[in-house]
DRENDO-1510 file (C-alpha; in Angstrom, 1 decimal, always signed):
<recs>
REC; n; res; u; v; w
REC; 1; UNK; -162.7; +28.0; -88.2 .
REC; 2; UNK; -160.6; +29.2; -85.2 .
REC; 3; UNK; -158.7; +25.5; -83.7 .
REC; 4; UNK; -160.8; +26.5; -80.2 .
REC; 5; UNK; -164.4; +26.3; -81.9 .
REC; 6; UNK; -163.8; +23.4; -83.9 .
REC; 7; UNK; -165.5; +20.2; -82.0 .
REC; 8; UNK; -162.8; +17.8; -84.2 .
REC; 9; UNK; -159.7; +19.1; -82.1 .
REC; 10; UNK; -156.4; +16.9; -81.8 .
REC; 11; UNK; -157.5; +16.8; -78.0 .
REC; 12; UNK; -161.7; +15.7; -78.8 .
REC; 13; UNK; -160.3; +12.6; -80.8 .
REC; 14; UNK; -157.5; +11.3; -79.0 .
REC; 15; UNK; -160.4; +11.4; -76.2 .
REC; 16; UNK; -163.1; +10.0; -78.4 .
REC; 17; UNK; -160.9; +7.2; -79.0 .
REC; 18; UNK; -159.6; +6.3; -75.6 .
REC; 19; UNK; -162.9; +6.4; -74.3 .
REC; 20; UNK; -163.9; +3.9; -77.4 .
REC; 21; UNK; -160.7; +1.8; -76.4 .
REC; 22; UNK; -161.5; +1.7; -73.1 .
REC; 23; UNK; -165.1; +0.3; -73.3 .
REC; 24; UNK; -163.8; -2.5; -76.2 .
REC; 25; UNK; -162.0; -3.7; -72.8 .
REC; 26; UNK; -165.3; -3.6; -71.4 .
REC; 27; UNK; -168.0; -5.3; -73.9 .
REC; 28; UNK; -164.8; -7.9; -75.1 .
REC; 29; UNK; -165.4; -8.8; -71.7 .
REC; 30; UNK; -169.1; -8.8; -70.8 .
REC; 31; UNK; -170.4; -12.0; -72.9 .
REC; 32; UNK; -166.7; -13.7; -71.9 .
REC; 33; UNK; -166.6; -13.8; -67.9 .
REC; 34; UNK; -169.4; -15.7; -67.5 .
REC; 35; UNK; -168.3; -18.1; -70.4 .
REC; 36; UNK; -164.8; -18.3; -68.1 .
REC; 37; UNK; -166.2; -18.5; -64.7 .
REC; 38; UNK; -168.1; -21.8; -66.1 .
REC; 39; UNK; -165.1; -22.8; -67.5 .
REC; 40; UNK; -163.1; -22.8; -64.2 .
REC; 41; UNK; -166.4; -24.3; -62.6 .
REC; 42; UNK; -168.2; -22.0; -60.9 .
REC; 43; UNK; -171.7; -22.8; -60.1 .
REC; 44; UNK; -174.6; -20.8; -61.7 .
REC; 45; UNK; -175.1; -18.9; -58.7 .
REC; 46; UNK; -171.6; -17.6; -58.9 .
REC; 47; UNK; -171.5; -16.6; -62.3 .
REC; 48; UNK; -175.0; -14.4; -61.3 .
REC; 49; UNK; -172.9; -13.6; -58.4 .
REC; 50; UNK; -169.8; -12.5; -60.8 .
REC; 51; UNK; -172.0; -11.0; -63.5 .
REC; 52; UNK; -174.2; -8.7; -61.1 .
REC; 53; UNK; -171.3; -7.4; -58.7 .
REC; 54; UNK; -169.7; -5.0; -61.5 .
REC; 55; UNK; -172.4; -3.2; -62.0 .
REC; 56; UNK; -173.1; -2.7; -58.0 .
REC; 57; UNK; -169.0; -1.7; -57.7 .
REC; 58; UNK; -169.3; +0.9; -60.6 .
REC; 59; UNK; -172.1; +2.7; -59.1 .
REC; 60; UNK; -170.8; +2.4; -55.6 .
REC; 61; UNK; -166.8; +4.1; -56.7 .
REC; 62; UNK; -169.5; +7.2; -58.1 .
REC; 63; UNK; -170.4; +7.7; -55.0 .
REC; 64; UNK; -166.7; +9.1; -54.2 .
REC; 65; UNK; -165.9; +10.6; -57.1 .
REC; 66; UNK; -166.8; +14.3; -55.6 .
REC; 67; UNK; -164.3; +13.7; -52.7 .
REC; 68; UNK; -161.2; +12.0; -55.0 .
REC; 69; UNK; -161.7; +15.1; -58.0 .
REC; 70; UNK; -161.1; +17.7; -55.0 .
REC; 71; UNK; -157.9; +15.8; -53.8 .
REC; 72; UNK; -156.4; +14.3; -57.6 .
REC; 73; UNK; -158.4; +16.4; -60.3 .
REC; 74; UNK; -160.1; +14.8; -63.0 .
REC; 75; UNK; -157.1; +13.7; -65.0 .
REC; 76; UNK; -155.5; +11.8; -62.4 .
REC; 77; UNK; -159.0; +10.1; -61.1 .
REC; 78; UNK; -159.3; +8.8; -65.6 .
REC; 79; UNK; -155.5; +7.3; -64.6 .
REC; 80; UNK; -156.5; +5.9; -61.2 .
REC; 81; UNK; -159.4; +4.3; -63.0 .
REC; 82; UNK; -158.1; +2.8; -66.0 .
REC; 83; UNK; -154.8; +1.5; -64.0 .
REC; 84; UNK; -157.3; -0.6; -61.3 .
REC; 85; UNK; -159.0; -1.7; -64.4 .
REC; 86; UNK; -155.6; -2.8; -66.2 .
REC; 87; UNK; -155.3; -4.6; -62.8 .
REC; 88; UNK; -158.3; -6.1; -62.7 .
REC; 89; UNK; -158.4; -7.2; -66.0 .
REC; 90; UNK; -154.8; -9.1; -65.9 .
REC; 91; UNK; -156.0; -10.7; -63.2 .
REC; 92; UNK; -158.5; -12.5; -64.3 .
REC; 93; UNK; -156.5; -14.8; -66.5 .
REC; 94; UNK; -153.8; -15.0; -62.8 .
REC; 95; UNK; -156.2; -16.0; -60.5 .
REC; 96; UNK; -158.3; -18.6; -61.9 .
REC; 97; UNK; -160.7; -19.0; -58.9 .
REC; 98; UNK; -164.2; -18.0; -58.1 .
REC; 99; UNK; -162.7; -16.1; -55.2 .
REC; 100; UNK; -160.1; -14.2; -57.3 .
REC; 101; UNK; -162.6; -14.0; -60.0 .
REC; 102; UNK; -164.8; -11.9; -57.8 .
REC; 103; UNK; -162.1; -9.7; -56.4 .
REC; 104; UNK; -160.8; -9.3; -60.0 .
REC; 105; UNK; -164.4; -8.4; -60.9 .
REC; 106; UNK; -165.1; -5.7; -58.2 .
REC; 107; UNK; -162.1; -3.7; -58.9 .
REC; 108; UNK; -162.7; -3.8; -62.4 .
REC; 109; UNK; -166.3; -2.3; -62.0 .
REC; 110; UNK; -164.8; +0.5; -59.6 .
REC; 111; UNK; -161.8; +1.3; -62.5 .
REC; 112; UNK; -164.5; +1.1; -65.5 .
REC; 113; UNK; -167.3; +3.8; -62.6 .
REC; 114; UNK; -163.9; +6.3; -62.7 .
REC; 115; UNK; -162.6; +6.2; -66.1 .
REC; 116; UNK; -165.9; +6.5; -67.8 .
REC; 117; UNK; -166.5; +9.2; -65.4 .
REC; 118; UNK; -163.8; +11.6; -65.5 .
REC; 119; UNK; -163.6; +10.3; -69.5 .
REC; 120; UNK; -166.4; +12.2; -70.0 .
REC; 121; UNK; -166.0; +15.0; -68.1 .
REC; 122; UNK; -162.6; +15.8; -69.9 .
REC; 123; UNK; -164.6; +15.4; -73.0 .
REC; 124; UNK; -167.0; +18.3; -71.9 .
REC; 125; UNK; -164.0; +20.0; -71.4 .
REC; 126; UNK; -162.7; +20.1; -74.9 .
REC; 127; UNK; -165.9; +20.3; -77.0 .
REC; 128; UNK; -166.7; +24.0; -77.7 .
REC; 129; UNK; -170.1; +25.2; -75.5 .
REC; 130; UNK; -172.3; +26.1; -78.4 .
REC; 131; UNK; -171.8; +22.6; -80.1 .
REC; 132; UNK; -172.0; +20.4; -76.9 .
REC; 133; UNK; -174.9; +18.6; -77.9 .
REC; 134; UNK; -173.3; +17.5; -81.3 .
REC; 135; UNK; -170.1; +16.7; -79.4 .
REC; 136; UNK; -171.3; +14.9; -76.8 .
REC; 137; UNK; -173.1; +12.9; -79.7 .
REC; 138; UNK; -169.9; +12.1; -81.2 .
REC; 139; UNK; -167.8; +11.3; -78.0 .
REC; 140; UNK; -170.5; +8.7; -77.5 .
REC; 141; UNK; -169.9; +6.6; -80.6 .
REC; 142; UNK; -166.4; +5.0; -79.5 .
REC; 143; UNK; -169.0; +3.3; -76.9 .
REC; 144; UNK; -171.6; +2.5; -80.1 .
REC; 145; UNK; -168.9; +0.8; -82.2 .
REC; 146; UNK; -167.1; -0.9; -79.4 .
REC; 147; UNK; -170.6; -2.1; -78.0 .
REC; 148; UNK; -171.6; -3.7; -81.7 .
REC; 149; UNK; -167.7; -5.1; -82.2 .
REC; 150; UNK; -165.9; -5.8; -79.4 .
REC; 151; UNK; -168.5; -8.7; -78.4 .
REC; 152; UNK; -168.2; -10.6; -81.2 .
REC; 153; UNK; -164.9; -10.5; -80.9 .
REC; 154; UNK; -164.8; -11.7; -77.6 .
REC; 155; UNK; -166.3; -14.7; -78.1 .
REC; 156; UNK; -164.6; -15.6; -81.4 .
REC; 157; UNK; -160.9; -15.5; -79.2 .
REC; 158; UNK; -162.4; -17.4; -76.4 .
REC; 159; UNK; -163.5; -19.4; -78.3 .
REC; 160; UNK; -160.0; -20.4; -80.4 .
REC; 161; UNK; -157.5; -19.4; -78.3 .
REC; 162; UNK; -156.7; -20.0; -74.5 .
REC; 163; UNK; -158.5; -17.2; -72.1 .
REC; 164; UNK; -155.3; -15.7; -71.4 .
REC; 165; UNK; -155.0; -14.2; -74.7 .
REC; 166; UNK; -158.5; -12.7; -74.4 .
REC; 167; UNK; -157.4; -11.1; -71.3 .
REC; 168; UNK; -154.2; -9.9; -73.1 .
REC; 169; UNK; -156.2; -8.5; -76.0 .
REC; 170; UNK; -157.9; -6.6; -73.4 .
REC; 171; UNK; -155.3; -5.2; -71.3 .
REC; 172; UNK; -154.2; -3.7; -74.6 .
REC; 173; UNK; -157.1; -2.1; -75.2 .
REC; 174; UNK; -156.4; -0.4; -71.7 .
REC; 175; UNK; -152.8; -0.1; -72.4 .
REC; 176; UNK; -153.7; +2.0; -75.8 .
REC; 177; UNK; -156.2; +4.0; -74.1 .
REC; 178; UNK; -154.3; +5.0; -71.0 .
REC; 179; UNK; -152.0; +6.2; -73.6 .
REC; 180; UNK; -154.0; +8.6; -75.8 .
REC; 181; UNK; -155.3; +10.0; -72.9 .
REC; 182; UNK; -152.1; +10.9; -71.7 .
REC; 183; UNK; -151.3; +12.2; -74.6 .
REC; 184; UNK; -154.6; +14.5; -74.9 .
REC; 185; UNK; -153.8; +18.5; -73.4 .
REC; 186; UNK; -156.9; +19.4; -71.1 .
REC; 187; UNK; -156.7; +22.6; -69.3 .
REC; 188; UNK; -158.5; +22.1; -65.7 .
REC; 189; UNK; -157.9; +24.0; -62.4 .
REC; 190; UNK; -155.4; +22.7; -59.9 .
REC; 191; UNK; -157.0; +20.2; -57.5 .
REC; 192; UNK; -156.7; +22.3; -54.0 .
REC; 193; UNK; -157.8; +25.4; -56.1 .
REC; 194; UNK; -161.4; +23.5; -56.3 .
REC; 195; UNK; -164.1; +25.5; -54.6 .
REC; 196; UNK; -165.9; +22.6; -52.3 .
REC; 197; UNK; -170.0; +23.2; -51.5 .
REC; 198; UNK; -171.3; +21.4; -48.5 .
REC; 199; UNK; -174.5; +19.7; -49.4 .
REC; 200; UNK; -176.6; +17.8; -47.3 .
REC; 201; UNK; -176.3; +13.8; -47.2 .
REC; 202; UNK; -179.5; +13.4; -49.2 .
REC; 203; UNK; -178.7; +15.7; -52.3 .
REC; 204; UNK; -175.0; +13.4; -52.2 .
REC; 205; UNK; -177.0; +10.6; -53.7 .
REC; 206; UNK; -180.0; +12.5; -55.2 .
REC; 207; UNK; -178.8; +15.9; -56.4 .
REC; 208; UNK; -182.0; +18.3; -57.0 .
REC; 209; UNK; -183.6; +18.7; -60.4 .
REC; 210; UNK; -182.3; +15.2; -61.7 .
REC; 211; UNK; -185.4; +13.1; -61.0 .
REC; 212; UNK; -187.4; +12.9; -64.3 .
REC; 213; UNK; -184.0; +12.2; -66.3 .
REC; 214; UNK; -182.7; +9.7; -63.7 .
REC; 215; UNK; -186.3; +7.9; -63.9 .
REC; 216; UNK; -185.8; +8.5; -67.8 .
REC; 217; UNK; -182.5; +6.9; -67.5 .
REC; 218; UNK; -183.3; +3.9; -65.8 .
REC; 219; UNK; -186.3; +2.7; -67.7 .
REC; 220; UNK; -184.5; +3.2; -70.6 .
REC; 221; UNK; -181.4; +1.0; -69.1 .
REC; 222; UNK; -183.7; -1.3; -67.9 .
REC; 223; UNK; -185.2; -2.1; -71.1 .
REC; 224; UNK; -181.9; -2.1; -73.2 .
REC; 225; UNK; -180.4; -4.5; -70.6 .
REC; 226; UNK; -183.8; -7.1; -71.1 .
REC; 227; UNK; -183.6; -6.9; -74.6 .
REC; 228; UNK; -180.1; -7.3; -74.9 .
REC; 229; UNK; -180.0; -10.5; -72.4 .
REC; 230; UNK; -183.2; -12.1; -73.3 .
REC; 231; UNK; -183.6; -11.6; -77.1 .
REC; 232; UNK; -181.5; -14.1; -78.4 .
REC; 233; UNK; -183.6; -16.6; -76.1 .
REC; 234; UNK; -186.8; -15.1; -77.5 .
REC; 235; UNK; -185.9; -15.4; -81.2 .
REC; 236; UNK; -185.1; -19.7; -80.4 .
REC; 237; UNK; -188.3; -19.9; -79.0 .
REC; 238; UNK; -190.1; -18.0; -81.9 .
REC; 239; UNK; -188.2; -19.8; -84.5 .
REC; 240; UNK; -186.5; -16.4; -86.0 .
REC; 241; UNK; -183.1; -17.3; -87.8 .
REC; 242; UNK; -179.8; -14.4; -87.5 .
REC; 243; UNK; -181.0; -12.6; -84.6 .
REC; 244; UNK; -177.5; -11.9; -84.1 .
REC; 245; UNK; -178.1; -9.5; -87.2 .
REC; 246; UNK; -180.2; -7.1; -84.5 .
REC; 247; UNK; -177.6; -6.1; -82.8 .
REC; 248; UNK; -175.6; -4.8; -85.7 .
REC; 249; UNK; -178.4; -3.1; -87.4 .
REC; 250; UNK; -179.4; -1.7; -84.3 .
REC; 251; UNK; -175.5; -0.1; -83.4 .
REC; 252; UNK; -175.7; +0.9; -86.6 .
REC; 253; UNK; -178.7; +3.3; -86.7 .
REC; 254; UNK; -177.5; +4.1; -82.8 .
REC; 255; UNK; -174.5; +5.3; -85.0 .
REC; 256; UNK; -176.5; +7.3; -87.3 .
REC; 257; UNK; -178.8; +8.8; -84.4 .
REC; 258; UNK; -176.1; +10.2; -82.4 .
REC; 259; UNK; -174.8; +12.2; -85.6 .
REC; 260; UNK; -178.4; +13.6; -86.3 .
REC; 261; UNK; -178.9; +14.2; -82.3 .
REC; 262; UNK; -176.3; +16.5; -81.2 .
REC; 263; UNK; -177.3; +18.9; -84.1 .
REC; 264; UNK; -180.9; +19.0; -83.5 .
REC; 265; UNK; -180.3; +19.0; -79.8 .
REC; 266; UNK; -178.1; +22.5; -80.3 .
REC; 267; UNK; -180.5; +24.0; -82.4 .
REC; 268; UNK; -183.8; +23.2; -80.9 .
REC; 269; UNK; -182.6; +22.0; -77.0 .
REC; 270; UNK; -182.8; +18.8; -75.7 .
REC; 271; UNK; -187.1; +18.0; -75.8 .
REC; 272; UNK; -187.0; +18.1; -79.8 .
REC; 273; UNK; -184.6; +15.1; -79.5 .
REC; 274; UNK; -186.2; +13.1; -76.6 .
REC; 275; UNK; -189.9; +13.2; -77.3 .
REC; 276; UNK; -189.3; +11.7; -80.7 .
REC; 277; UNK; -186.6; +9.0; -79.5 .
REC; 278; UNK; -188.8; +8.0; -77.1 .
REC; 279; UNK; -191.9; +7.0; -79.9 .
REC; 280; UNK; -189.6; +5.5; -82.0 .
REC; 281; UNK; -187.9; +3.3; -78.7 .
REC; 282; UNK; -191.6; +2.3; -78.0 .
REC; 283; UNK; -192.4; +1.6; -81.7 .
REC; 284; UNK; -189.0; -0.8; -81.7 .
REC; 285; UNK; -189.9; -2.3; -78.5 .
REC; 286; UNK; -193.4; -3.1; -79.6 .
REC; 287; UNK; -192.2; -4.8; -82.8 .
REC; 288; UNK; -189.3; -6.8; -81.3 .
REC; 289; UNK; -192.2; -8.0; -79.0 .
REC; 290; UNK; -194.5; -9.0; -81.6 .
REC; 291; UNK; -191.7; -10.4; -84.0 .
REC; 292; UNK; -192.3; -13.3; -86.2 .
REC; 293; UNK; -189.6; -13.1; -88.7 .
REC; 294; UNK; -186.2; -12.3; -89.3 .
REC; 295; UNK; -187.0; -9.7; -91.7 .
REC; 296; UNK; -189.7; -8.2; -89.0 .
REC; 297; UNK; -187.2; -8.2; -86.2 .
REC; 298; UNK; -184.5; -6.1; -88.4 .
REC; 299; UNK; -187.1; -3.5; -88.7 .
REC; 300; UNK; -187.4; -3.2; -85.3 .
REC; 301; UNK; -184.4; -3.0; -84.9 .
REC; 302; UNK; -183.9; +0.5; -86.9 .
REC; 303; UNK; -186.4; +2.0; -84.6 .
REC; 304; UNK; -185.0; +0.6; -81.7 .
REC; 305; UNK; -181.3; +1.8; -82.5 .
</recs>
């Protein structure tokens, strides 16, 4: 097969796995900081304070990302990002305050909005048109295995070792990502040679045709982000012993998915592989719901991953 049309190029996995490296710095980090901020004593309002601000800062810096790819192109904006979040994350183990918590905090969540950003569209650049379902698949499961390793992780250095060397462990993650995707070759027009369309102030925040997959988006994110939070709680109160056992069965089988996806997505577009992920989402959330054993939970989570 011709180097151009293969999806596995030199270029796809030196991406793939900066883009995995890059959210390990992430999810080390994202059962850690509040652990930290209560450990420098912060008050419960400002670890919901610290918790909720990244996510409002990495969906603010979007919001710019038109304007900064027409000046810097998209390889530059990746750099930009991933050096504030280097920054950022250094930082937090410097400035051991609520105050330099926070600023630590917001910068991070505008380096993780760019890299992840641009990360992906450089992917889209490498992965051959006719297999960009299956390679988009792929490019996703650095995110899968980071999200079902990194965590655990996280916690087990906090918990042993001094939060400095948590902090160090993530930089490096940054460190090695920064460097593979300096390393990756993607071809992408000068910056000034960028054709710009004016478009009204409305369709800058709510670009036409995106409405049913933003909706899809969010109730989707908005159930993955209660179940991930509130679960644990739920399996105390039911009594259910290694709940912890649901998020790695579940990564797992999100592993297995994204494999299976892509290709049925290429062949048969992009309905034949959200109608039936959305049954089996609903059959998953309906048994994690009505769980009232281990072994009943672990099922769920299959369909649920």
């Amino acid at each position: 097969m011709n180097q151009q049309n293969r999806i596995w190029n030199g270029n796809f996995i030196l991406i793939t796995v900066g883009n995995g490296l890059l959210f390990v710095n992430f999810h080390m980090l994202v059962p850690t900081i509040a652990m930290y901020a209560a450990s420098i004593g912060s008050s419960g309002g400002e670890i919901g304070i610290i918790a909720g601000i990244f996510a409002l800062s990495a969906i603010v810096v979007r919001l710019f990302t038109d304007a900064l790819v027409g000046r810097l192109g998209k390889k530059r904006c990746l750099f930009l990002g991933l050096l504030t979040s280097l920054v950022a994350t250094a930082g937090y183990g410097l400035f051991p305050t609520f105050g330099g918590l926070l600023t630590a905090r917001i910068l991070h969540g505008f380096g993780f909005g760019l890299s992840t950003t641009f990360a992906a569209a450089l992917a889209v650049e490498v992965i051959p048109p006719e297999h960009r379902g299956e390679g988009v698949g792929y490019f996703g499961l650095g995110n899968t295995i980071s999200m079902g390793s990194a965590p655990a992780v996280g916690v087990a250095v906090f918990s042993a070792f001094p939060p400095q060397i948590l902090f160090a462990l993530a930089s490096a993650a940054c460190i090695v990502s920064m460097t593979l995707f300096l390393l990756a070759r993607v071809p992408e027009r000068p910056a000034g040679q960028v054709k710009k369309e004016r478009i009204s102030l409305l369709h800058h925040f709510f670009e036409e045709g995106t409405a049913v997959p933003g909706v899809i988006s969010f109730l989707f994110g908005f159930v993955y982000a209660s179940v991930n939070t509130y679960l644990p709680l739920m399996a105390e109160e039911a009594h259910i012993a290694y709940a912890g056992l649901f998020f790695v069965s579940g990564t797992l089988f999100v592993f297995l998915s994204r494999i299976v996806g892509g290709k049925v997505y290429d062949r048969h577009g992009p309905f034949s592989v959200m109608f039936p992920g959305v049954l089996l989402y609903s059959v998953g959330i309906f048994m994690i719901c009505t769980a009232h054993s281990s072994v009943y939970l672990l099922c769920g989570s299959v369909f649920y991953g």
